[in-house]
N, CA, C and O atoms as CSV, one atom per row, in Angstrom:
chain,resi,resn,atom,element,x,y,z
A,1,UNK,N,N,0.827,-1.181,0.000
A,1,UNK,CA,C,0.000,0.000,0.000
A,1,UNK,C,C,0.868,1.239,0.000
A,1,UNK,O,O,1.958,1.109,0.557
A,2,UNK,N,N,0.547,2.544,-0.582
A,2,UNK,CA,C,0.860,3.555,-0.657
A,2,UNK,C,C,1.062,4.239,0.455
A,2,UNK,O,O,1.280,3.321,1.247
A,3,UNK,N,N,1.137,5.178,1.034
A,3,UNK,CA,C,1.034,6.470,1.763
A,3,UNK,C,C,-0.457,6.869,1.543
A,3,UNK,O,O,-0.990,6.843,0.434
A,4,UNK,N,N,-0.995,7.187,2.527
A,4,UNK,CA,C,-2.517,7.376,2.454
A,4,UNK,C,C,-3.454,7.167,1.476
A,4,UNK,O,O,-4.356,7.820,0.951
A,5,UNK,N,N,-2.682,5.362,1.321
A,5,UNK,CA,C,-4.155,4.838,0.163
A,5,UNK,C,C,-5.178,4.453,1.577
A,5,UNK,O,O,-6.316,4.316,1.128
A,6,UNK,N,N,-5.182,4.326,2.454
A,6,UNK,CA,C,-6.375,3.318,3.610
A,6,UNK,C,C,-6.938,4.725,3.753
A,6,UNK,O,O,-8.125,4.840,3.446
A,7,UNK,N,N,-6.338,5.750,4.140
A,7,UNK,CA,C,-6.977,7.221,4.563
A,7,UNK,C,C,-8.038,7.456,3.416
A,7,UNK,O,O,-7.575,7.666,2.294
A,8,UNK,N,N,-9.558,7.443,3.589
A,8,UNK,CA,C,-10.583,8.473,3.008
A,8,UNK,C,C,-10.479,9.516,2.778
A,8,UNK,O,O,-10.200,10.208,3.757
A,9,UNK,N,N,-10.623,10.247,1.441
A,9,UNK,CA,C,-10.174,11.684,1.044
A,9,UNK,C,C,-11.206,12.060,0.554
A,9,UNK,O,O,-11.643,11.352,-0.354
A,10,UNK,N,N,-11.991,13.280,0.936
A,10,UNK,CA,C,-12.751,13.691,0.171
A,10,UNK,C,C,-12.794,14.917,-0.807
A,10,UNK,O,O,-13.742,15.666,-1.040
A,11,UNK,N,N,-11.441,14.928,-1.350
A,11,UNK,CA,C,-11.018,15.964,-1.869
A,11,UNK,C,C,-10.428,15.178,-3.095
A,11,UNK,O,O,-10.012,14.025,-2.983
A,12,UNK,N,N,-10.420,16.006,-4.478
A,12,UNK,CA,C,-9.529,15.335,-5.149
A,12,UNK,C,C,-8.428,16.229,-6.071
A,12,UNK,O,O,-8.657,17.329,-5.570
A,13,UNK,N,N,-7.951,16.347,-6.535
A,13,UNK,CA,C,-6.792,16.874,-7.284
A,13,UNK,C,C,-6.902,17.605,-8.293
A,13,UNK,O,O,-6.865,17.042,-9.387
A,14,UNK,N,N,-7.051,18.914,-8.247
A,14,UNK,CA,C,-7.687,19.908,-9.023
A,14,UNK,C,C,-7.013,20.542,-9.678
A,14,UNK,O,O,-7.316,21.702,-9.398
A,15,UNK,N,N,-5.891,20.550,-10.759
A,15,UNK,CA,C,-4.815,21.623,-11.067
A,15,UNK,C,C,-3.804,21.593,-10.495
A,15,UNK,O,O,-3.088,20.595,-10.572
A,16,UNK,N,N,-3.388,22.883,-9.618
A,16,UNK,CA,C,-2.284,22.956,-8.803
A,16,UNK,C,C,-2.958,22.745,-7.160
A,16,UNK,O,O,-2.253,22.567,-6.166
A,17,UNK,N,N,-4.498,22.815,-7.153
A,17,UNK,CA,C,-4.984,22.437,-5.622
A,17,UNK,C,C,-5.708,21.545,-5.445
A,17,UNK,O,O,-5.992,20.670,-6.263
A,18,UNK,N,N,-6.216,21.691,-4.017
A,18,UNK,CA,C,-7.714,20.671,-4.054
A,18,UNK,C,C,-8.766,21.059,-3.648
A,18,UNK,O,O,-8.770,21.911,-2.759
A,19,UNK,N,N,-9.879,20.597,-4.131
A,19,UNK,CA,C,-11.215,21.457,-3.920
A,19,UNK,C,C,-12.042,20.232,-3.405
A,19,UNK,O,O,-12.041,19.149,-3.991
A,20,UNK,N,N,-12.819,20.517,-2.144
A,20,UNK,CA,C,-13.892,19.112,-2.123
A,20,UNK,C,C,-14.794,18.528,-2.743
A,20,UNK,O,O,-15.738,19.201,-3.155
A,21,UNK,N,N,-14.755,17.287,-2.950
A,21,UNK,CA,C,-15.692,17.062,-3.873
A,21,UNK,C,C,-17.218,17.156,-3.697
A,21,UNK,O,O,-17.601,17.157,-2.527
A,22,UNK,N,N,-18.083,17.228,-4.587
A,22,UNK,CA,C,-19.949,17.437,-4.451
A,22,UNK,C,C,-20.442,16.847,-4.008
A,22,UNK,O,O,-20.086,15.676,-4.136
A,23,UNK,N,N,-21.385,17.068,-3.323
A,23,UNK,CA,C,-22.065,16.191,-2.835
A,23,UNK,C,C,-23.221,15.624,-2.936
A,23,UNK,O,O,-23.993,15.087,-2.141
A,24,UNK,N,N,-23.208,15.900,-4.406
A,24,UNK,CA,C,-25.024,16.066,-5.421
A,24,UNK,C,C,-25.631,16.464,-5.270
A,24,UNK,O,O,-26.747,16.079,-5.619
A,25,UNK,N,N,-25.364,17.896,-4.434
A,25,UNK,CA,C,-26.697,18.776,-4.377
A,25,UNK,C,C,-26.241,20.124,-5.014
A,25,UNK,O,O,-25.569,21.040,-4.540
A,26,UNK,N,N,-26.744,19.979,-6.080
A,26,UNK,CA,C,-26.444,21.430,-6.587
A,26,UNK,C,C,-27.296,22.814,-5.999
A,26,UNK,O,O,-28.443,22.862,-5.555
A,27,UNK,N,N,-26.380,23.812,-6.154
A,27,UNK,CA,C,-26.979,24.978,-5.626
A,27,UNK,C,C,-28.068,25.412,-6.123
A,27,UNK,O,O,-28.286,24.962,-7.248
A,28,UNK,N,N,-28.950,26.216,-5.665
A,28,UNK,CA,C,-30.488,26.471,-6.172
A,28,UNK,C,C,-30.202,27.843,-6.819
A,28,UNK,O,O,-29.668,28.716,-6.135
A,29,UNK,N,N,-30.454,28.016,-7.793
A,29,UNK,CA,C,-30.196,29.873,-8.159
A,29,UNK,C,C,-31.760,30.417,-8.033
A,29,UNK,O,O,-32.732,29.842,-8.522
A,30,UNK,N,N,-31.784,31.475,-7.379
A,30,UNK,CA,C,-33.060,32.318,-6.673
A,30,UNK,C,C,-33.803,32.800,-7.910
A,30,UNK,O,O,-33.314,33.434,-8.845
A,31,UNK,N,N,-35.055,32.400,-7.766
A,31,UNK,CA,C,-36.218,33.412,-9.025
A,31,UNK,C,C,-36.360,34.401,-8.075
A,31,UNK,O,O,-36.352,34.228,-6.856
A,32,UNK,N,N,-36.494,35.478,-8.685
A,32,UNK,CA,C,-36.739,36.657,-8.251
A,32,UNK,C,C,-38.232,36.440,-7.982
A,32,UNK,O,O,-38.510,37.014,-6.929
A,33,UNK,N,N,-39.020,35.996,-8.377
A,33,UNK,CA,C,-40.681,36.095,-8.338
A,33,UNK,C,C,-40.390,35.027,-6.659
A,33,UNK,O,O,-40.761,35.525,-5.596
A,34,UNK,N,N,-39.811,33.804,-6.671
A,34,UNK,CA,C,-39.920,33.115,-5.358
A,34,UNK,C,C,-39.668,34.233,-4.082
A,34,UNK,O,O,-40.237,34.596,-3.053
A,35,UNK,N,N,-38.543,34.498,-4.783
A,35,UNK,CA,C,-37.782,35.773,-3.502
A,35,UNK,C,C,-38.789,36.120,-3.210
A,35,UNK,O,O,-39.079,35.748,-2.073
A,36,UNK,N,N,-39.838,36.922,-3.890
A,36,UNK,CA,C,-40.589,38.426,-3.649
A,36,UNK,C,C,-41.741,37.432,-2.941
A,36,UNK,O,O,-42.150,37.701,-1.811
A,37,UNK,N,N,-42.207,36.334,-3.637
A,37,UNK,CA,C,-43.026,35.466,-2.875
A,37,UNK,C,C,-42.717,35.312,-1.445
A,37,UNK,O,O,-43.666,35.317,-0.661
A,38,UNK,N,N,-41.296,35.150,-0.917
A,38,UNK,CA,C,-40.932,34.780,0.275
A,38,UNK,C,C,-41.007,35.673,1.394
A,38,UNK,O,O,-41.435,35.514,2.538
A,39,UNK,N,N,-40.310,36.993,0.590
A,39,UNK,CA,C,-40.486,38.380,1.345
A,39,UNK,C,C,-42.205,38.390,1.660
A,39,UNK,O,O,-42.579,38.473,2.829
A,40,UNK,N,N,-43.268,38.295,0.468
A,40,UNK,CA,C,-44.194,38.600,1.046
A,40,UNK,C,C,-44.743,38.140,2.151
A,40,UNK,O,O,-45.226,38.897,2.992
A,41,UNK,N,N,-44.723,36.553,2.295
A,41,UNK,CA,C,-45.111,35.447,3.455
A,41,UNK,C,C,-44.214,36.422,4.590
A,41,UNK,O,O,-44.990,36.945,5.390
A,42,UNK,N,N,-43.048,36.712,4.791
A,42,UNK,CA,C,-42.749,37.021,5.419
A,42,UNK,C,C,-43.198,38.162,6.255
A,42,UNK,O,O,-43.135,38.154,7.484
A,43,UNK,N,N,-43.759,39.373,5.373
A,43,UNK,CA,C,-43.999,40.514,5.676
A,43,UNK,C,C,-45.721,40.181,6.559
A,43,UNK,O,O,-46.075,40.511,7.691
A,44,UNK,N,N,-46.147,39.754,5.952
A,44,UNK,CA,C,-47.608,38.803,6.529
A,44,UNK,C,C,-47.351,38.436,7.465
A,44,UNK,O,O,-47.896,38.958,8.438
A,45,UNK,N,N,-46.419,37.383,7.664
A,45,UNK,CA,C,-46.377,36.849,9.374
A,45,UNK,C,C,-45.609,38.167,10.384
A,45,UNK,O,O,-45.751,37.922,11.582
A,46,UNK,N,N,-45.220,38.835,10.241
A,46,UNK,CA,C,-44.490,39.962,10.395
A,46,UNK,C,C,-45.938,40.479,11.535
A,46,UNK,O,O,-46.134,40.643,12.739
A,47,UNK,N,N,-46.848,40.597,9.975
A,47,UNK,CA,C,-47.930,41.759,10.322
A,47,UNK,C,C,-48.878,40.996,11.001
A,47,UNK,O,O,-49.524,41.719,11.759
A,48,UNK,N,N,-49.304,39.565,11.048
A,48,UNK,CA,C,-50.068,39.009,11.597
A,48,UNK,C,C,-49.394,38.768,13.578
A,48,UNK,O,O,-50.138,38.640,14.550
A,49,UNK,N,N,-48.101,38.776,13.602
A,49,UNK,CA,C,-47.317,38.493,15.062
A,49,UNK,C,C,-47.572,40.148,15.902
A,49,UNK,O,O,-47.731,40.465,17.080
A,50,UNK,N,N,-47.511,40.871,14.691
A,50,UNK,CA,C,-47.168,42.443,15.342
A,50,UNK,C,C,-48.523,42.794,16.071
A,50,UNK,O,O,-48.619,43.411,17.131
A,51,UNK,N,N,-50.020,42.055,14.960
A,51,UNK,CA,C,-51.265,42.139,15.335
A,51,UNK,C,C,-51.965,41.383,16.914
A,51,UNK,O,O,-52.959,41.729,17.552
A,52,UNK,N,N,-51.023,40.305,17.156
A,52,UNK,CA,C,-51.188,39.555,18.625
A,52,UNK,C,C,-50.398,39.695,19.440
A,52,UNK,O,O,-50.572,39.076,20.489
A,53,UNK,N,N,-49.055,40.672,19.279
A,53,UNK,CA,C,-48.938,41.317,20.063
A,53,UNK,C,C,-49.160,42.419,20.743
A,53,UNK,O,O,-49.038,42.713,21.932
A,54,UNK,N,N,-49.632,43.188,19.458
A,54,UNK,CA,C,-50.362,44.271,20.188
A,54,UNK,C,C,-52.193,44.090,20.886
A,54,UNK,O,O,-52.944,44.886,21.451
A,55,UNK,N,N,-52.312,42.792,20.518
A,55,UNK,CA,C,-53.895,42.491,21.361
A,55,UNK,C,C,-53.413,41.881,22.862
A,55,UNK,O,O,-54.038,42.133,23.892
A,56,UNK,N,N,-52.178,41.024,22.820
A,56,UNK,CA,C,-51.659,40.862,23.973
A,56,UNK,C,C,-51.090,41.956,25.189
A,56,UNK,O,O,-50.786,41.907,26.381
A,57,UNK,N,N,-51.141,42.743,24.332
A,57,UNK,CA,C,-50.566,44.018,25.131
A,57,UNK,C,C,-51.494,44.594,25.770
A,57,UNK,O,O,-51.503,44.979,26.939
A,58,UNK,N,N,-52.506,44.663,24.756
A,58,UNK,CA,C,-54.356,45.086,25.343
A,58,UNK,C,C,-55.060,44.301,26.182
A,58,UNK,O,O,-56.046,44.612,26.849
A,59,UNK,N,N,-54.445,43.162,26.106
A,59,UNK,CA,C,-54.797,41.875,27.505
A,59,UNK,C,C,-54.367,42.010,28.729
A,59,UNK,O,O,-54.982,41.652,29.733
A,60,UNK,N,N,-52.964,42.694,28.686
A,60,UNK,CA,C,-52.648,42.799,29.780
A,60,UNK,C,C,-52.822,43.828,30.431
A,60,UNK,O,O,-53.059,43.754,31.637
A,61,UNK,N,N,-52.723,45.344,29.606
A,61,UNK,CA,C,-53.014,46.277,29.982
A,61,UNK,C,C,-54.223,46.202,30.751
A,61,UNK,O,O,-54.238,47.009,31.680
A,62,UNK,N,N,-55.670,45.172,30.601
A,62,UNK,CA,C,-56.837,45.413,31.278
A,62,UNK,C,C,-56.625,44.606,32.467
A,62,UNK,O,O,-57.147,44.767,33.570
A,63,UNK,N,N,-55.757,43.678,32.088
A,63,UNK,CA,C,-55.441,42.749,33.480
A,63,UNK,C,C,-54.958,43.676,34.742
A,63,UNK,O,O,-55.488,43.941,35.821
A,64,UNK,N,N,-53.956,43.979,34.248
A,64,UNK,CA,C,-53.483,45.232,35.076
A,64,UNK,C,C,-53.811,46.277,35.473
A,64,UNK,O,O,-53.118,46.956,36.230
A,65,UNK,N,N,-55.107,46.655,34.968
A,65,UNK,CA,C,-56.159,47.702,35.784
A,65,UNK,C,C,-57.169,47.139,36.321
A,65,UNK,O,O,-57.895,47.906,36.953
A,66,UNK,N,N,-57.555,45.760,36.281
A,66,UNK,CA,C,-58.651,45.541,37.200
A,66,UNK,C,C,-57.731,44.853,38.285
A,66,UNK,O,O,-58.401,44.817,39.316
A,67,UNK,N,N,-56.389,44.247,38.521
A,67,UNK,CA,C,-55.629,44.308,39.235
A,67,UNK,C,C,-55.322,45.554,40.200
A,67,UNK,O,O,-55.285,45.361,41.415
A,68,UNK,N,N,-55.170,46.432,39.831
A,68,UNK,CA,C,-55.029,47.962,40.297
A,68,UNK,C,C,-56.271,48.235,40.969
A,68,UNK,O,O,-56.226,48.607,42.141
A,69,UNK,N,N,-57.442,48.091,40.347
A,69,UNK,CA,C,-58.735,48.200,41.011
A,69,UNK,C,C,-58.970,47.058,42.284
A,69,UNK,O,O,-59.196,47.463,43.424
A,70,UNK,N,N,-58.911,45.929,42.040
A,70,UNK,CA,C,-58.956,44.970,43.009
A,70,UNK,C,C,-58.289,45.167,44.031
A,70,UNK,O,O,-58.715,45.095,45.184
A,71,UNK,N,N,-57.090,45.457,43.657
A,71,UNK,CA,C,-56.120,45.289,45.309
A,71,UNK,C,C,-56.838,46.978,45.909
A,71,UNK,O,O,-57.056,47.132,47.111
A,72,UNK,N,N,-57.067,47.870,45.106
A,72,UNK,CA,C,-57.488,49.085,46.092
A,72,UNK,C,C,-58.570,48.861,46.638
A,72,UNK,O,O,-58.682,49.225,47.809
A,73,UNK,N,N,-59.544,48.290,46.071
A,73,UNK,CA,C,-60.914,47.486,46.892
A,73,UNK,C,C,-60.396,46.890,48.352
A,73,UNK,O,O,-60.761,47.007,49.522
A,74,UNK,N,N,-59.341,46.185,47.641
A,74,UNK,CA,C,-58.775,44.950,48.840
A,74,UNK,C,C,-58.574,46.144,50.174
A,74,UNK,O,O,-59.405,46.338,51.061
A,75,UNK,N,N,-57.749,46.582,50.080
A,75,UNK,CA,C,-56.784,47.783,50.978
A,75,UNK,C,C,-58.043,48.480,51.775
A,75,UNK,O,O,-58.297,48.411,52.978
A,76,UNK,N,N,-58.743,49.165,50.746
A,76,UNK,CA,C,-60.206,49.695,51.458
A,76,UNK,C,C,-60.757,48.738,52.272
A,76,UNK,O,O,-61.044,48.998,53.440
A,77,UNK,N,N,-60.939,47.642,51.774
A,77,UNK,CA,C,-61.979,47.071,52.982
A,77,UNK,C,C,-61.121,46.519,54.048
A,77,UNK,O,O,-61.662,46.298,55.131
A,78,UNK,N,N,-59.779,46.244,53.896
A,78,UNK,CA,C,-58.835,46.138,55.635
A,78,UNK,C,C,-59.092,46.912,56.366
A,78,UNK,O,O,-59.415,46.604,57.513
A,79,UNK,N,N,-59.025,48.408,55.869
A,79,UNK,CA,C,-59.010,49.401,56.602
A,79,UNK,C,C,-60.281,49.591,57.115
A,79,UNK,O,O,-60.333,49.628,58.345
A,80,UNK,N,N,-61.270,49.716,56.539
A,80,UNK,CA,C,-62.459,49.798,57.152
A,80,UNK,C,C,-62.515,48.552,58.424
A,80,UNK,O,O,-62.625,48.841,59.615
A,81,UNK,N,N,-62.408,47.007,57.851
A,81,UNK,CA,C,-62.362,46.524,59.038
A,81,UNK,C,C,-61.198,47.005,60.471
A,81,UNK,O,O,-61.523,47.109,61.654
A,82,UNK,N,N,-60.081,47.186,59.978
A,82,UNK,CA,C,-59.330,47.813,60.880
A,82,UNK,C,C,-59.976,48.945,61.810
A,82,UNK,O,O,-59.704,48.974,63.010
A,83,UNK,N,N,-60.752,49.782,61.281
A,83,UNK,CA,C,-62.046,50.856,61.627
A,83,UNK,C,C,-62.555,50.028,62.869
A,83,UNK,O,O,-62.178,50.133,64.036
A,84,UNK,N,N,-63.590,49.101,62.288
A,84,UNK,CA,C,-64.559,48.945,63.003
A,84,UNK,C,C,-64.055,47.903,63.863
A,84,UNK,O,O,-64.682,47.676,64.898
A,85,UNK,N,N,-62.724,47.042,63.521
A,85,UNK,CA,C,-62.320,46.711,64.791
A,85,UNK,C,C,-61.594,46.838,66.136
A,85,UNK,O,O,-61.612,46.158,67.162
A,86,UNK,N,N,-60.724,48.345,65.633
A,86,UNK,CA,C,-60.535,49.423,66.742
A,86,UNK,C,C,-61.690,49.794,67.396
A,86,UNK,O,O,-61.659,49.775,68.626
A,87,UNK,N,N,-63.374,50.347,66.465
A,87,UNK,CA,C,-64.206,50.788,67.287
A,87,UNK,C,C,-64.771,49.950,68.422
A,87,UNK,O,O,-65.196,50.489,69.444
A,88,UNK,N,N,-64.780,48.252,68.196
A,88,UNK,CA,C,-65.656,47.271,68.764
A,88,UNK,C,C,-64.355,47.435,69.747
A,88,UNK,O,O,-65.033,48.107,70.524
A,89,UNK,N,N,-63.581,47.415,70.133
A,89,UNK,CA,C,-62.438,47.303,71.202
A,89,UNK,C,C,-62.799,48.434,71.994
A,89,UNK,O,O,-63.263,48.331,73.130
A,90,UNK,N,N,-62.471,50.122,71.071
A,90,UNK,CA,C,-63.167,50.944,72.398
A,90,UNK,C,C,-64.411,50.884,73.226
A,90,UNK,O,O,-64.610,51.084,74.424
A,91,UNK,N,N,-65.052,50.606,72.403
A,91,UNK,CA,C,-66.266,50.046,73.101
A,91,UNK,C,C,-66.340,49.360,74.033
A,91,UNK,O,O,-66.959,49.764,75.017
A,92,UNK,N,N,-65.772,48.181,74.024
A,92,UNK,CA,C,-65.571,46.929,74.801
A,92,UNK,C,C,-65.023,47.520,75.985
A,92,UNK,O,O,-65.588,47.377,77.069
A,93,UNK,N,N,-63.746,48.307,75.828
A,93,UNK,CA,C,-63.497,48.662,76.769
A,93,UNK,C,C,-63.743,49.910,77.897
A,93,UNK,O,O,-63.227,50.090,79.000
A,94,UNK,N,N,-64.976,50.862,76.980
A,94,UNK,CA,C,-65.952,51.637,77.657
A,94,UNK,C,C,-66.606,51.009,78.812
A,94,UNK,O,O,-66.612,50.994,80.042
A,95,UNK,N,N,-67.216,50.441,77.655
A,95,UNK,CA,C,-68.570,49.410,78.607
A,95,UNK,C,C,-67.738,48.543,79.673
A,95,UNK,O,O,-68.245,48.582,80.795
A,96,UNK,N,N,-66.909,47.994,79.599
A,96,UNK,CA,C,-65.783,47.280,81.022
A,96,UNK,C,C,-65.664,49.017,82.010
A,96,UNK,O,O,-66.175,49.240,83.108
A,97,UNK,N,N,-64.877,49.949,81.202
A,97,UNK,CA,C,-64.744,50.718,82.908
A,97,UNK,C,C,-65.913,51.432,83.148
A,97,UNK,O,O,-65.934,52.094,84.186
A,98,UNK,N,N,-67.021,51.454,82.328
A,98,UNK,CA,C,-68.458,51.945,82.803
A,98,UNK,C,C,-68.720,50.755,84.102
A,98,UNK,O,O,-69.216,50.914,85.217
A,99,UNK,N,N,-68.335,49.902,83.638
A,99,UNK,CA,C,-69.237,48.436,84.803
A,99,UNK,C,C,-68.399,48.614,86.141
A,99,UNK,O,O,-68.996,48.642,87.217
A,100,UNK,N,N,-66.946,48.741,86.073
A,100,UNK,CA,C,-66.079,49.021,87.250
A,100,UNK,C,C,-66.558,49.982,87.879
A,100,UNK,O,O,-66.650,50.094,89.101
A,101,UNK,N,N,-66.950,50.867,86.899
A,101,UNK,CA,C,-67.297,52.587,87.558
A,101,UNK,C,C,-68.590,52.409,88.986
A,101,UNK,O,O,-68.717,52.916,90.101
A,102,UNK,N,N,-69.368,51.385,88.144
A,102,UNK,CA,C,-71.026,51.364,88.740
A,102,UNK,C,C,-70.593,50.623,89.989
A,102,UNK,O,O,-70.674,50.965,91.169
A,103,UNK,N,N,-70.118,49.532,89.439
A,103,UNK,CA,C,-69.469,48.582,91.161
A,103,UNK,C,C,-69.018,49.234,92.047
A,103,UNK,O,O,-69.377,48.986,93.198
A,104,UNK,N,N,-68.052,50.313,91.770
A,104,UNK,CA,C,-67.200,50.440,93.124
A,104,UNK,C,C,-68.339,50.956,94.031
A,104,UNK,O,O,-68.121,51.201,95.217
C-alpha cells in the first residue's frame, strides 16, 4: 500500500490544488418572483405576530387595571375593618370601665 491509500479523502486533485468534492446537491439559483413570494409570506407573518402582540398588550393592559382596582378594593376594605375593629375594642373597653365605675 501507498502512503494514504487506507486514509478516506474527500477531496480530489484539481490543477495545482484541491477542492472538495460534491455532494449532489447542486446549488439552487433564486427566481426573483420566489424571492418576492418569500419576502411577502414574510412581511404577513411579520404583520399578523405584530397584530397579537399588540392584542396581547391590550390583555394585559386590562389585566393590570382591574388588578389595580382589586387590590385598592382589597386595601379599602382592611381598613375599614381595621375601623370597626378598633371601634368594637373601644367600646368593649368603655362598657368594662363603665361596669367598674357602677361597682365600686
Amino acid at each position: 500500500m501507498a502512503d494514504g491509500d487506507d486514509e478516506k479523502s474527500d477531496k480530489k486533485d484539481v490543477g495545482n490544488g484541491e477542492i472538495p468534492q460534491s455532494n449532489g446537491i447542486e446549488p439552487i439559483e433564486d427566481d426573483p418572483s420566489d424571492v418576492a413570494s418569500i419576502e411577502d409570506d414574510c412581511v404577513q407573518e411579520y404583520m399578523a405576530l405584530d397584530q397579537t402582540i399588540d392584542h396581547l398588550n391590550s390583555v394585559l393592559n386590562s389585566m393590570e387595571e382591574k388588578n389595580d382596582d382589586l387590590y385598592a378594593r382589597a386595601l379599602a376594605l382592611i381598613q375599614d375593618n381595621k375601623a370597626v375593629h378598633e371601634q368594637l375594642l373601644q367600646d368593649r373597653n368603655q362598657s368594662t370601665n363603665s361596669e367598674e365605675t357602677e361597682k365600686s
